[in-house]
Residue frames as a rotation matrix with the C-alpha (Angstrom) as fourth column:
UNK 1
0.359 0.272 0.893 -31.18
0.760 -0.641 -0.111 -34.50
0.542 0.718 -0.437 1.10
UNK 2
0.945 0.148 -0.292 -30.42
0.310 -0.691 0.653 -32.52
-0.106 -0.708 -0.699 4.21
UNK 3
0.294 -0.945 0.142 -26.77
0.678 0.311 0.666 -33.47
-0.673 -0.100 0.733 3.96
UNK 4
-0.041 -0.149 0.988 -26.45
0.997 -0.066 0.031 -32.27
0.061 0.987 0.152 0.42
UNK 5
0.430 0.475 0.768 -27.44
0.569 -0.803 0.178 -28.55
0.701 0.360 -0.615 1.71
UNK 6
0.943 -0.247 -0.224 -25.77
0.276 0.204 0.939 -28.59
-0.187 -0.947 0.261 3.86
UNK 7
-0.045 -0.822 0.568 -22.74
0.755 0.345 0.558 -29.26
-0.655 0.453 0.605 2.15
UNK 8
-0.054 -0.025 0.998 -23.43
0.960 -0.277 0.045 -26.92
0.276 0.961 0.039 -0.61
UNK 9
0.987 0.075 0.141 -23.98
0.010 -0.912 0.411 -23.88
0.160 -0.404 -0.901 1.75
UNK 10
0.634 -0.772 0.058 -20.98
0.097 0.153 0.983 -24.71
-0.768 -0.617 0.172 3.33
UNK 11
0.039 -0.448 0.893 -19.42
0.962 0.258 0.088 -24.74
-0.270 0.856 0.441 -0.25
UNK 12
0.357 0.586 0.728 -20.74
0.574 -0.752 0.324 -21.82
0.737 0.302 -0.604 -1.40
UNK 13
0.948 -0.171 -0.268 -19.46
0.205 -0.319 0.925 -19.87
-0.244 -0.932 -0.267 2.23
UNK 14
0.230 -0.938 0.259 -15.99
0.786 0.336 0.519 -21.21
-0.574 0.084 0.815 1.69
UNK 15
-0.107 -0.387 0.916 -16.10
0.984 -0.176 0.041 -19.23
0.146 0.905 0.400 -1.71
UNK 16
0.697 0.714 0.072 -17.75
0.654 -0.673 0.345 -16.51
0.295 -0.194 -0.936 -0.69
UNK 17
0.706 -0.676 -0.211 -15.21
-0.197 -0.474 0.858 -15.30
-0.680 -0.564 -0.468 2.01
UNK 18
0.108 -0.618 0.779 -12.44
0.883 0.420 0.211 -16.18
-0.458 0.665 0.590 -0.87
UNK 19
0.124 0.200 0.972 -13.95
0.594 -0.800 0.088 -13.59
0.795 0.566 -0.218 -3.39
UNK 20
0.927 0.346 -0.145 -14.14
0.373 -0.801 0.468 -11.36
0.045 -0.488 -0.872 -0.44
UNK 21
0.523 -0.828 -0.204 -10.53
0.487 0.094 0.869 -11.75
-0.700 -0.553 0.452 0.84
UNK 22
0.362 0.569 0.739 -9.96
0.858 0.105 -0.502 -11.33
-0.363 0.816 -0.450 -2.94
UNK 23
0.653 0.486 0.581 -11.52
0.526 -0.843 0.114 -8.10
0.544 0.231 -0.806 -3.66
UNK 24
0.957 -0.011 -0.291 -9.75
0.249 -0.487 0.837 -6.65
-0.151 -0.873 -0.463 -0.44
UNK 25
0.047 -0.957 0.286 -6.41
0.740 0.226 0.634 -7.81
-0.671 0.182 0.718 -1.32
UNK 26
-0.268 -0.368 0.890 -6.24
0.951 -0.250 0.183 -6.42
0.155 0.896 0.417 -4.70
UNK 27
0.849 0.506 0.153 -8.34
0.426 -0.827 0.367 -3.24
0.312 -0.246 -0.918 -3.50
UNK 28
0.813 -0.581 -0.029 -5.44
-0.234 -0.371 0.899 -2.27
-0.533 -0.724 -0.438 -0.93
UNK 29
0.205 -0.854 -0.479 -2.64
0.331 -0.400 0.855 -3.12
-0.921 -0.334 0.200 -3.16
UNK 30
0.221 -0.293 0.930 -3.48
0.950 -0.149 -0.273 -1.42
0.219 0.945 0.245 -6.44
UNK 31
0.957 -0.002 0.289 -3.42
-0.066 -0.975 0.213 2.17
0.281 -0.223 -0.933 -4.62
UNK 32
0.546 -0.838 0.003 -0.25
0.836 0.545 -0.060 2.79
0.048 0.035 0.998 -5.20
UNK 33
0.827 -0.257 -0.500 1.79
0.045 -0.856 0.514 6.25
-0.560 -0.448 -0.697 -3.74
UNK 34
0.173 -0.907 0.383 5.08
0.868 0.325 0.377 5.57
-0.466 0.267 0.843 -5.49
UNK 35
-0.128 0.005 0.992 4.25
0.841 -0.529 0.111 8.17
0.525 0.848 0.063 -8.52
UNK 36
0.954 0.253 -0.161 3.52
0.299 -0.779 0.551 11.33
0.013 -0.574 -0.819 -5.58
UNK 37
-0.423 -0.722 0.547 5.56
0.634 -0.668 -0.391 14.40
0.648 0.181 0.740 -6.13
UNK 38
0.056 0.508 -0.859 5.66
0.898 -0.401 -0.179 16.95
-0.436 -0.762 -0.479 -3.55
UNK 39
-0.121 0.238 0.964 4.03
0.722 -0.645 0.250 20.17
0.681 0.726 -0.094 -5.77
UNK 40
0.263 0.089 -0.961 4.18
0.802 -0.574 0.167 23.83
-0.536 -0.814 -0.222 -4.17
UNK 41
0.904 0.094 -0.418 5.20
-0.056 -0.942 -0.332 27.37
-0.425 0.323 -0.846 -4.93
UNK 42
0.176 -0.959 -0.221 9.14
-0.638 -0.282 0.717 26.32
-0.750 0.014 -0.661 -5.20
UNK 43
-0.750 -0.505 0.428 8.32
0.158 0.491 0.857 24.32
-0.643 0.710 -0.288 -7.88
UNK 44
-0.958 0.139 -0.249 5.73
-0.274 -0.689 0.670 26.00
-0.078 0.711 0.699 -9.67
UNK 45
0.042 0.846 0.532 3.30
-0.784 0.358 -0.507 23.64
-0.619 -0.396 0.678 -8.66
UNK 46
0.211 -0.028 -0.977 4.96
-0.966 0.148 -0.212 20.86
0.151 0.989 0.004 -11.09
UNK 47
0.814 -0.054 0.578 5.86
-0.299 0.814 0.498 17.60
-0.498 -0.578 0.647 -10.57
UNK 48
0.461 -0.832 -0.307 9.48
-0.727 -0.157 -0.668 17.95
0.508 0.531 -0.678 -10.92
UNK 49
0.491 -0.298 -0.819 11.76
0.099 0.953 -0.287 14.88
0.866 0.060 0.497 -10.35
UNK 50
-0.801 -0.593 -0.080 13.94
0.112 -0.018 -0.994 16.70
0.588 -0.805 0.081 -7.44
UNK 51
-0.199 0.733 0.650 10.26
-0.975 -0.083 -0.205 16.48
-0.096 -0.675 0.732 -5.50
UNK 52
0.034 0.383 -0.923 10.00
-0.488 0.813 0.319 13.24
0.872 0.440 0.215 -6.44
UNK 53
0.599 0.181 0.780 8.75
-0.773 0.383 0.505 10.88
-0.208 -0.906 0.370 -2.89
UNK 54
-0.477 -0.549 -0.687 10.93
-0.283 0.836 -0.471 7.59
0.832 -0.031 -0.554 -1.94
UNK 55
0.566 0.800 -0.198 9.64
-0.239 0.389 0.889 5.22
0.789 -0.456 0.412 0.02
UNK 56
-0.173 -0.679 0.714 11.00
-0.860 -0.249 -0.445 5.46
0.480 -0.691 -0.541 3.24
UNK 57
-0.800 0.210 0.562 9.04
-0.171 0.818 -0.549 2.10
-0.574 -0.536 -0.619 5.12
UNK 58
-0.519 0.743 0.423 5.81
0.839 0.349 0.418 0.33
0.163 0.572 -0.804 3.75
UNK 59
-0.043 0.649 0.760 3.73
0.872 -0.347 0.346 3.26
0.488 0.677 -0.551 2.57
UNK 60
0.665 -0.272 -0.696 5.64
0.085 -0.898 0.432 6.41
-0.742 -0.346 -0.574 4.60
UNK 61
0.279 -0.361 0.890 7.15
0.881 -0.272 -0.387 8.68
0.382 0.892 0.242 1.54
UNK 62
0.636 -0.188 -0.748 9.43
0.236 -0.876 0.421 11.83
-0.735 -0.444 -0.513 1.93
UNK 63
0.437 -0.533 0.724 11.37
0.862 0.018 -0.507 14.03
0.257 0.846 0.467 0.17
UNK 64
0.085 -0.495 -0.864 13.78
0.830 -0.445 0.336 16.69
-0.551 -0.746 0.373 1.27
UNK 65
0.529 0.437 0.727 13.74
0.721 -0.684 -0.113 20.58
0.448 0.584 -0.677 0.18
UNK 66
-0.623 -0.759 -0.187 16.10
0.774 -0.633 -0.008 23.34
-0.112 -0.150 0.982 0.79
UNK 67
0.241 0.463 0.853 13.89
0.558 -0.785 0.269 26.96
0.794 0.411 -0.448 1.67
UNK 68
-0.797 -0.465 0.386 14.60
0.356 -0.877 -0.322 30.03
0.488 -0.120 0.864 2.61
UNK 69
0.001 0.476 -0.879 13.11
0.930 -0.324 -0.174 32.03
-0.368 -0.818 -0.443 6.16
UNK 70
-0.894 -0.300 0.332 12.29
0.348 -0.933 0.096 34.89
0.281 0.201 0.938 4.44
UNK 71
-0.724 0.679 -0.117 8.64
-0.054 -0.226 -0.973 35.06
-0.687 -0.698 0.201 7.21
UNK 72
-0.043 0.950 -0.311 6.24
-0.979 -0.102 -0.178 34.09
-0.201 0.297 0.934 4.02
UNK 73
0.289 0.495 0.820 4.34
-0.317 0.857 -0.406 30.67
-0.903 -0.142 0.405 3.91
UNK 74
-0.693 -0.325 -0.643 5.14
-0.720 0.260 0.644 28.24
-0.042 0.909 -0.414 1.37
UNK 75
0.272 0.950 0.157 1.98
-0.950 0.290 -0.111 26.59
-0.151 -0.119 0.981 0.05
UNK 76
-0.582 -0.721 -0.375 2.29
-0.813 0.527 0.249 22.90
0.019 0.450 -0.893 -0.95
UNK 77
0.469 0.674 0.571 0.51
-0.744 0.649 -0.156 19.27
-0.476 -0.352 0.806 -1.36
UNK 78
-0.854 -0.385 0.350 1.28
-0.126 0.806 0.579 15.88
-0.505 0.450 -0.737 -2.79
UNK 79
0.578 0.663 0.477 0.09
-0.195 0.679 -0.708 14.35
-0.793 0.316 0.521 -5.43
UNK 80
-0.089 -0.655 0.751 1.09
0.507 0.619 0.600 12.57
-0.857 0.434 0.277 -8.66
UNK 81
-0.720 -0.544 0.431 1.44
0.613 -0.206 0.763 13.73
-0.326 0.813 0.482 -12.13
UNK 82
-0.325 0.876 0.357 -2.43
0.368 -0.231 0.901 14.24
0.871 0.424 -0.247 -13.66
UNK 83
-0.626 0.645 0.438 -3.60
-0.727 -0.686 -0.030 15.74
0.281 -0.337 0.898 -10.27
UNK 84
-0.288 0.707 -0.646 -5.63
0.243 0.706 0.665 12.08
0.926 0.035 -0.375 -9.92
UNK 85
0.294 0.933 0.206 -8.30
-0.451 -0.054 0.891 11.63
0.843 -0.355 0.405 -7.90
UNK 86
0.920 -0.279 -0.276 -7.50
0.384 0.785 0.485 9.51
0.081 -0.552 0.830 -4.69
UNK 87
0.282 -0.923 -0.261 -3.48
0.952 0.237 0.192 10.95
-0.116 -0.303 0.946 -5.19
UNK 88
-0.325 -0.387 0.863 -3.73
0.444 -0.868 -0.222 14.54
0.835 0.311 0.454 -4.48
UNK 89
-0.058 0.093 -0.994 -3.26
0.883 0.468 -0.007 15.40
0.465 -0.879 -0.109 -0.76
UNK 90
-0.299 -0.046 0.953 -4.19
0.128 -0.992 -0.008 18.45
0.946 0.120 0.303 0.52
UNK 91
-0.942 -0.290 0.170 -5.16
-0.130 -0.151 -0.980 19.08
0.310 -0.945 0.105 4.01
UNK 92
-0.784 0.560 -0.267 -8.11
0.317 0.732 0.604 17.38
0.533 0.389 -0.751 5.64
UNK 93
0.259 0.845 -0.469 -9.57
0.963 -0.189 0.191 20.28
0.073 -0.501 -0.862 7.75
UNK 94
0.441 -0.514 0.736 -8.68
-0.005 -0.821 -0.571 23.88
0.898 0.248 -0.364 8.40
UNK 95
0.941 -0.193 0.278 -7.05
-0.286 -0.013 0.958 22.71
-0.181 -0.981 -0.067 11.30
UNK 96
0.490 -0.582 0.649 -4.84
0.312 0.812 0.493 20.90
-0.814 -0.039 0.579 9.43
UNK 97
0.988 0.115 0.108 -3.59
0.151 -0.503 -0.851 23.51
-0.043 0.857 -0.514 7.00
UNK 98
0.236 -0.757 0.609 -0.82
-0.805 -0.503 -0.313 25.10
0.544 -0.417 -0.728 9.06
UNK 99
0.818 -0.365 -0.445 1.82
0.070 0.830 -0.554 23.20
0.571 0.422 0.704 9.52
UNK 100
0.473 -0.732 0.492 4.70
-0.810 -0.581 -0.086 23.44
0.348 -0.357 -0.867 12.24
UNK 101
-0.180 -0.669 -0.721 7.73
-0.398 0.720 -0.569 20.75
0.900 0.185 -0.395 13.07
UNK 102
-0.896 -0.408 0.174 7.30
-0.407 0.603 -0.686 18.34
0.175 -0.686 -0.707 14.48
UNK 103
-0.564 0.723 0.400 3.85
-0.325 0.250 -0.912 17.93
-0.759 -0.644 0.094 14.40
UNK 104
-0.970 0.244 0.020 1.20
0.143 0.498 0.855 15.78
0.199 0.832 -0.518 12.23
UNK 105
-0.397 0.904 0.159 -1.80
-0.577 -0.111 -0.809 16.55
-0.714 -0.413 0.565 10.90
UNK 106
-0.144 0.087 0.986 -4.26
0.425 0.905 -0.018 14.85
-0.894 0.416 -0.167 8.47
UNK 107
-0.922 -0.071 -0.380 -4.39
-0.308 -0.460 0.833 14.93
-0.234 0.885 0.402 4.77
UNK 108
0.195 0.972 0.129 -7.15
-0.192 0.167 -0.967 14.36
-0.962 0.164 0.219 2.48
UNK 109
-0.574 -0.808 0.129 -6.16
0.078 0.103 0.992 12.92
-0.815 0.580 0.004 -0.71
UNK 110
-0.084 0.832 0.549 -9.27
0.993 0.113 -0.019 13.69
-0.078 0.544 -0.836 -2.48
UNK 111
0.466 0.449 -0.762 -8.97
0.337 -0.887 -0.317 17.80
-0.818 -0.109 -0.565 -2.00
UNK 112
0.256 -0.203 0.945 -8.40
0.916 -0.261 -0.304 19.97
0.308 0.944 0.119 -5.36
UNK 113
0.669 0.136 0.730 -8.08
-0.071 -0.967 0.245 23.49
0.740 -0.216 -0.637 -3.12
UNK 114
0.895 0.293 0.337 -6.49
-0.298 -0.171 0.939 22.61
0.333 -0.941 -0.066 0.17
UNK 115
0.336 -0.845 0.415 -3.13
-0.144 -0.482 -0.864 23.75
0.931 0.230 -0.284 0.19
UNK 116
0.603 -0.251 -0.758 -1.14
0.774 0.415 0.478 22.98
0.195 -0.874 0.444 3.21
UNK 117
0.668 -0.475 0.574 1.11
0.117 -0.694 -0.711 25.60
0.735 0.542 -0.407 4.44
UNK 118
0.594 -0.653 -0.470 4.19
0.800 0.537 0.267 25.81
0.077 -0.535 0.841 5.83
UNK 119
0.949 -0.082 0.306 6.42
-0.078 -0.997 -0.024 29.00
0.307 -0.001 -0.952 7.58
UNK 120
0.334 -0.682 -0.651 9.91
0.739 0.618 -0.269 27.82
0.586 -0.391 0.710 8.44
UNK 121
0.986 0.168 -0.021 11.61
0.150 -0.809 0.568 29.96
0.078 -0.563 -0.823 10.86
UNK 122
0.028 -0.927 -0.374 14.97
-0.414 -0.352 0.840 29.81
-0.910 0.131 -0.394 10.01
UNK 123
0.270 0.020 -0.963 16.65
-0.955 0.133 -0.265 28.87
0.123 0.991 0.055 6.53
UNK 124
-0.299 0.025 0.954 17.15
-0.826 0.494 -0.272 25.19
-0.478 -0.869 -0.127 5.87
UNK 125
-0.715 0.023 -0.699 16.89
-0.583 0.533 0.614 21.86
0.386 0.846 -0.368 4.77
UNK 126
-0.252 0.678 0.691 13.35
-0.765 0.298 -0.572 20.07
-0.593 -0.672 0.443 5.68
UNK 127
-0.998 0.067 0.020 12.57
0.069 0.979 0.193 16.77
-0.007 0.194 -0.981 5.34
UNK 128
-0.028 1.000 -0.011 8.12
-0.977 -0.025 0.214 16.42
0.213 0.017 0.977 3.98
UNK 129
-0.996 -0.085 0.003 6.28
-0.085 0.996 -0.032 13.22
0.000 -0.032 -0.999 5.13
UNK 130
-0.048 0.901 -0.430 3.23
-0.927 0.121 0.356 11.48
0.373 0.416 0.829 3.97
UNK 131
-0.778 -0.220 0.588 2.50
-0.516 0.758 -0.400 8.53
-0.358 -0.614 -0.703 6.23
UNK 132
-0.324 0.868 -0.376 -0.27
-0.853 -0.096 0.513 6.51
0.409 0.487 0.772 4.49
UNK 133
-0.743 -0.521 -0.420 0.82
-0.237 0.792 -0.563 3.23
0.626 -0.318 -0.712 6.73
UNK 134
-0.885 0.466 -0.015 -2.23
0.222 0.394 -0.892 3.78
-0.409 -0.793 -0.452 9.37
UNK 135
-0.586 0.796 0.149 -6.07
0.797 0.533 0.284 3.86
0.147 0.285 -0.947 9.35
UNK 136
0.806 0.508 -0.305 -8.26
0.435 -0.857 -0.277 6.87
-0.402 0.091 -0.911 8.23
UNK 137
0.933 -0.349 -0.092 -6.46
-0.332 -0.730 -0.597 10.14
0.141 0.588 -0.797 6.73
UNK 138
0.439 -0.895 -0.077 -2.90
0.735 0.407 -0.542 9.89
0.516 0.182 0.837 5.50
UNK 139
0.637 -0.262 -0.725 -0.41
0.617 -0.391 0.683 11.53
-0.463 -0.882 -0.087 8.15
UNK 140
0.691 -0.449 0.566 1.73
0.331 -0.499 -0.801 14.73
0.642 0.741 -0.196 7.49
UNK 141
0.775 -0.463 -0.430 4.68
0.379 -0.203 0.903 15.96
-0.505 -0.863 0.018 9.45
UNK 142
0.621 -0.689 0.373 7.60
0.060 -0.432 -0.900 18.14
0.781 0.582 -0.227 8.34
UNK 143
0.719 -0.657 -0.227 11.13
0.388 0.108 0.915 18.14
-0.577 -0.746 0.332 9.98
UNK 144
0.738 -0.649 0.187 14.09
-0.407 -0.648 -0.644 20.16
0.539 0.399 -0.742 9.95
UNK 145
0.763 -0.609 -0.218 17.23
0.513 0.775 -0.369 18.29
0.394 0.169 0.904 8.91
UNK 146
0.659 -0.742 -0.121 20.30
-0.445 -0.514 0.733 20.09
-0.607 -0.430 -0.669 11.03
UNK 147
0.896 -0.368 -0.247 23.07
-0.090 0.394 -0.915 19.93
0.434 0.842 0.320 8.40
């Protein structure tokens, strides 16, 4: 009899961690970034196709923008069409609002207010990134492209 419970725990385990593995799997790749438009003042806050992200490596997106140093801030976040929940990135402290090259701060893809902002100091083409590749807040970082 012992045997038999053995055995059936041992069954019953096996599956267990399965369903788990599972769950995880499918968890981590239905959240999908593909549909993320970078949305701001130069585009009215729309999700216009020349913002449209490309995946650059497994889950780091960018898209490149052409603005003008005229010394005022250009708000701006990611997210996808509808504004969804989970795919609208906005900055993930007020540390992390202000933005300057070369440096990364964190996002929050859950904020509805929290505008990133960004002051370029000369005119220019800049390159936005969304790094979603590591663990905890997705990574921002902006870079000016030398034409």
């Amino acid at each position: 009899m012992n045997r038999l419970v053995y055995f059936s725990v041992a069954i019953l385990a096996s599956s267990l961690s399965g369903c788990a593995t599972n769950v995880i799997d499918s968890f981590i790749k239905e959240t999908s970034y593909d549909g993320l438009y970078l949305r701001g003042v130069f585009s009215w806050w729309e999700a216009d196709e020349k913002y449209k992200l490309i995946e650059l490596s497994d889950n780091a997106y960018s898209t490149t923008i052409e603005l003008i140093a005229d010394g005022q801030p250009y708000d701006f976040k990611f997210a996808d069409s509808n504004w969804s929940p989970g795919l609208n990135c906005g900055y993930a402290s007020e540390s992390d609002k202000i933005i300057v090259i070369g440096d990364s701060v964190n996002s929050n893809c859950e904020a509805t207010d929290d505008n990133f902002r960004f002051t370029p100091t000369e005119t220019g083409t800049f390159q936005f990134l969304i790094d979603f590749s590591g663990f905890g807040a997705p990574k921002v970082s902006i870079q000016h492209i030398i034409d």
